[in-house]
TORPA-938984 format. One record per residue (C-alpha): x, z, y; residue in three letters. Coordinates in steps of 0.05 Angstrom, whole numbers, plus 32768, in hexadecimal, padded with zeros to 4 digits. Example, Ala and Ser with C-alpha at 12.3 -4.5 7.8 and 13.67 -1.06 7.14 Angstrom:
REM residues 2
80F6809C7FA6ALA 8111808F7FEBSER 
REM end
This chain:
REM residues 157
7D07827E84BCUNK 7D41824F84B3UNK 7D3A820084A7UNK 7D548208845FUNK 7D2682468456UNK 7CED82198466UNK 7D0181DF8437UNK 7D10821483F4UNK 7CC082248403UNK 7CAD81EA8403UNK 7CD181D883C6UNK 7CBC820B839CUNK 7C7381FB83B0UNK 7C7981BB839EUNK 7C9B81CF8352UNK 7C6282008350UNK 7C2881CA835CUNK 7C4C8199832EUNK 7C5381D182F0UNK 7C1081E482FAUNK 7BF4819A82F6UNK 7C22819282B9UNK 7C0781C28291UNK 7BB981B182A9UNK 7BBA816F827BUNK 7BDD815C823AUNK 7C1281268255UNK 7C0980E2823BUNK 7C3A80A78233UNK 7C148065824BUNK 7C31801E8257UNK 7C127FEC827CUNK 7C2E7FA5828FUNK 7C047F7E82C5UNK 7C1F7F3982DBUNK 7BFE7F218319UNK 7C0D7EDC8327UNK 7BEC7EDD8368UNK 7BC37EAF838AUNK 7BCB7E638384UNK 7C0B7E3F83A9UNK 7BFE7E3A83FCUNK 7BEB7DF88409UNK 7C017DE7844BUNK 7BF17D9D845AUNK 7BB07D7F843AUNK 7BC07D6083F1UNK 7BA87D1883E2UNK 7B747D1383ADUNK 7B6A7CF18372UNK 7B257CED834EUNK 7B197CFB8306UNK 7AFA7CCB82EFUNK 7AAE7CC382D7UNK 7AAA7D0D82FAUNK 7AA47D2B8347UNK 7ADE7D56833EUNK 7B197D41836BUNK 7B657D5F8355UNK 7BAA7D61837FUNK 7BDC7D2F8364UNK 7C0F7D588379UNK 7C337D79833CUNK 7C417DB48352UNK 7BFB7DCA8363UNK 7BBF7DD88339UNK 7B817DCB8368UNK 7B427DAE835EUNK 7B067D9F8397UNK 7ABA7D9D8372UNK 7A7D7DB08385UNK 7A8F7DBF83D2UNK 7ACF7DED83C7UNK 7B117DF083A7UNK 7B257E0F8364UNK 7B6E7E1F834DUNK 7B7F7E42830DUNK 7BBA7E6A8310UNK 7BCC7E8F82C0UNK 7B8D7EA782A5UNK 7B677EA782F0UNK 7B427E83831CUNK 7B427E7E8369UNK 7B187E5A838DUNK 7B167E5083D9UNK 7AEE7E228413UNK 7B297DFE842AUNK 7B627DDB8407UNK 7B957E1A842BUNK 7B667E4F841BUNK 7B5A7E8A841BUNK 7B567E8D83D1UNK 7B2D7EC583B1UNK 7B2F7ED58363UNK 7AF17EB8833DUNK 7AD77EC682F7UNK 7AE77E8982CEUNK 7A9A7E9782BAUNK 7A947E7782FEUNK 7AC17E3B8304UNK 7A9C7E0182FAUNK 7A997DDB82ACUNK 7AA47D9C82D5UNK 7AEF7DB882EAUNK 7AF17DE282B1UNK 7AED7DA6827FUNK 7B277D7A82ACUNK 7B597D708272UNK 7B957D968278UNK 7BC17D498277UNK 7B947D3D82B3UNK 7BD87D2D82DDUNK 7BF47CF082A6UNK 7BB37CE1828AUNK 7B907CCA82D8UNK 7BD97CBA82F7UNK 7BC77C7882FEUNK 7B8B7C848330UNK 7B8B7C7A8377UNK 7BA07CB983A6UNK 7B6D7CC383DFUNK 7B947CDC8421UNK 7B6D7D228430UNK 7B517D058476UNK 7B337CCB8458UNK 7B1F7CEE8419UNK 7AFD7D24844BUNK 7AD77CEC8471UNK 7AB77CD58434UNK 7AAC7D1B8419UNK 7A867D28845AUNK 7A597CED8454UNK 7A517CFC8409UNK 7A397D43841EUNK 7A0A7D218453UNK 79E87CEE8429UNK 79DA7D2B83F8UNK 79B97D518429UNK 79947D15843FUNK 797B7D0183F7UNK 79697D5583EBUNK 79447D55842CUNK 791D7D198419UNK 790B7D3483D1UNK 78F47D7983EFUNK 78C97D4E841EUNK 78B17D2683DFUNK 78A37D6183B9UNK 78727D8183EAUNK 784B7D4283EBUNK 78647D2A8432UNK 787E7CE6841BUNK 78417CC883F1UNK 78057CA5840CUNK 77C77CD3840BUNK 777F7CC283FEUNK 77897C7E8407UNK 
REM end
């Protein structure tokens, strides 16, 4: 059998499969639009800081991102989603806005004018502090296990 004799087969297999699946199910006309704005923008180098006041959560004075640190990890909305990630460069992942914080939730959206007058924190030095924040907390949660199972009090005395 000859090349061309082997592609006609084929062919006419193919139109066979395809009339048979058309007449299987009714056709229907369907239109869907799905916009995927993707994850947040790449941060390369590690944004200063600025810290909303009377709160813990910390945003990036830069305008062209959206980022917020709270709570021990980063938040970014992006449309009508949320991504959240360890690290200031990711990797984001999609979270339910169920679960994004209230305390970054409830940042007003003039955050940028509104706190533009407050000191920037240079990333290094805000993650130093951050770090000792963490520690202290630890510290202070240690100590109030230790209180709660009676280990700090004075007994029978």
């Amino acid at each position: 059998m000859t090349n061309s004799g082997r592609i006609f087969r084929c062919l006419l297999a193919g139109a066979a499969i395809a009339a048979a699946m058309g007449f299987s199910e009714p056709a229907r006309a369907e239109v869907s639009i799905n916009i995927n704005l993707g994850p947040p923008v790449v941060i390369a180098e590690p944004p200063h800081l600025v810290l909303v006041p009377q709160s813990q959560v910390y945003f990036s004075p830069d305008p062209q991102v959206d980022i917020f640190f709270y709570g021990g990890y980063w938040w970014s909305p992006r449309g009508d989603r949320w991504y959240r990630a360890t690290e200031h460069n990711g990797p984001w992942g999609v979270i339910e806005r169920s679960r994004v914080p209230q305390e970054v939730i409830v940042v007003p959206r003039d955050y940028r004018t509104r706190f533009e007058r407050e000191k920037p924190i240079p990333y290094g030095q805000w993650k130093k502090q951050h770090k000792q924040v963490e520690k202290a907390e630890r510290k202070e949660q240690k100590r109030d296990k230790h209180d709660d199972r009676g280990g700090g009090g004075k007994h029978g005395r």
